[in-house]
C-alpha positions in Angstrom: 54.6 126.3 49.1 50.9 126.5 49.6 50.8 130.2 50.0 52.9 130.4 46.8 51.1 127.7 44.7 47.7 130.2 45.7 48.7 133.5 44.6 50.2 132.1 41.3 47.2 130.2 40.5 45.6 133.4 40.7 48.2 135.8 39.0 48.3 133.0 35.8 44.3 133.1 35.5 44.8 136.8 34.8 47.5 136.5 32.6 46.8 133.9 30.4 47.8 134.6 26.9 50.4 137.3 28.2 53.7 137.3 28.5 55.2 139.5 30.9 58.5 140.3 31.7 58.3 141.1 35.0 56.1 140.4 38.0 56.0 142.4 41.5 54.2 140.9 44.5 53.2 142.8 47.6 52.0 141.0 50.5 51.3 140.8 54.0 52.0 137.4 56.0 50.7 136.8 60.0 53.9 135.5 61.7 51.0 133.1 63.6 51.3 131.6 59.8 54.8 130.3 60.4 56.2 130.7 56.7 59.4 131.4 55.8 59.4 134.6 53.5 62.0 133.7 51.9 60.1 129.7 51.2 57.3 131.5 49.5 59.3 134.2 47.4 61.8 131.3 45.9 58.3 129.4 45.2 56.4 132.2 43.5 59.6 132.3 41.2 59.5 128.9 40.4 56.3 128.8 39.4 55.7 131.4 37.7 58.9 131.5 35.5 57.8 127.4 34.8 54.4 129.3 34.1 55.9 132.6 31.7 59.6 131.3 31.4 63.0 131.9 32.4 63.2 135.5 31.2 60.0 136.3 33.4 62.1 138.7 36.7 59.8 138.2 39.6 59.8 140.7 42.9 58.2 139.8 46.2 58.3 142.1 49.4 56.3 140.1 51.6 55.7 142.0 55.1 55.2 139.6 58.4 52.6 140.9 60.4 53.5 140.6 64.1 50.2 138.9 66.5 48.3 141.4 68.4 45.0 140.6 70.7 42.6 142.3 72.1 42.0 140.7 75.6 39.1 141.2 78.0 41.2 143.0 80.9 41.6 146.0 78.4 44.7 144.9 77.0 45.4 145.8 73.2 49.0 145.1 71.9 51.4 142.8 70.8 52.4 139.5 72.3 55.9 138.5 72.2 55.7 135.0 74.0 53.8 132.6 70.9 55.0 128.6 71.7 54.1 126.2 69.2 56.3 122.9 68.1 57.3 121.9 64.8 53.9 119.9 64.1 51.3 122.8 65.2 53.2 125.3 63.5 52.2 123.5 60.2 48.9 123.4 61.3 48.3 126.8 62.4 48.5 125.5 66.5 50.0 127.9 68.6 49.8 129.2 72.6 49.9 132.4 73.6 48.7 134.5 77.1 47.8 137.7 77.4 50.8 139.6 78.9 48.7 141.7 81.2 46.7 139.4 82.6 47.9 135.7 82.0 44.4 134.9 80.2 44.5 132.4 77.1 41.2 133.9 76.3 41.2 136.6 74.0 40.2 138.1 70.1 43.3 137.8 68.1 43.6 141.2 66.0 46.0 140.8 63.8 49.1 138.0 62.8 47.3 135.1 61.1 46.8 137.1 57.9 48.3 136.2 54.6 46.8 139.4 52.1 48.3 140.2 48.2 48.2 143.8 48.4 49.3 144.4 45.1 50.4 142.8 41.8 52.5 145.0 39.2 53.1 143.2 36.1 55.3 144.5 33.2 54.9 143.7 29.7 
């Protein structure tokens, strides 16, 4: 709901004094951010028709970003293998290895984003 709660804040600052009829959201989410898509677009909904009311259609395509690293033995690519519990999944606490190597040391490249990449609003 956090994720949600954030990009409305910032979608009702720009609106204020609007009324739009419809709202769509594009966004990219890390899987490393363990949301559910689904979670976030039912909570942008919520809020925002609270915000503009019932009438207000809102649209969210929200891509998950799979993780990639970039690991000292030259690997560059995707891991498959992430482990994490219930807990440190809410907290952003996950394991993962390098699949070449084995090595827990390495520059994560991509799958802990959360980006808007655009907002189309209808009036």
């Amino acid at each position: 709901m956090s994720v949600a709660q954030a990009v409305s804040e910032g979608i009702i600052e720009k609106l204020k004094g609007k009324r739009p009829k419809k709202i769509d959201i594009k966004m990219e989410v890390g899987k490393l951010r363990f949301h559910n898509t689904d979670q976030v677009e039912f909570w942008l909904n919520e809020i925002l028709r609270k915000e503009f009311g019932d009438q207000l259609s809102v649209k969210a395509d929200i891509k998950v970003i799979e993780p990639t690293i970039k690991c000292s033995c030259g690997y560059n690519g995707s891991v498959e293998d992430v482990h994490t519990d219930e807990e440190g999944s809410h907290h952003g606490i996950y394991e993962m290895k390098c699949p070449k190597c084995g090595s827990d040391e390495y520059e994560l490249a991509s799958g802990n984003e959360c980006n808007i990449i655009s907002v189309n609003v209808t009036e």
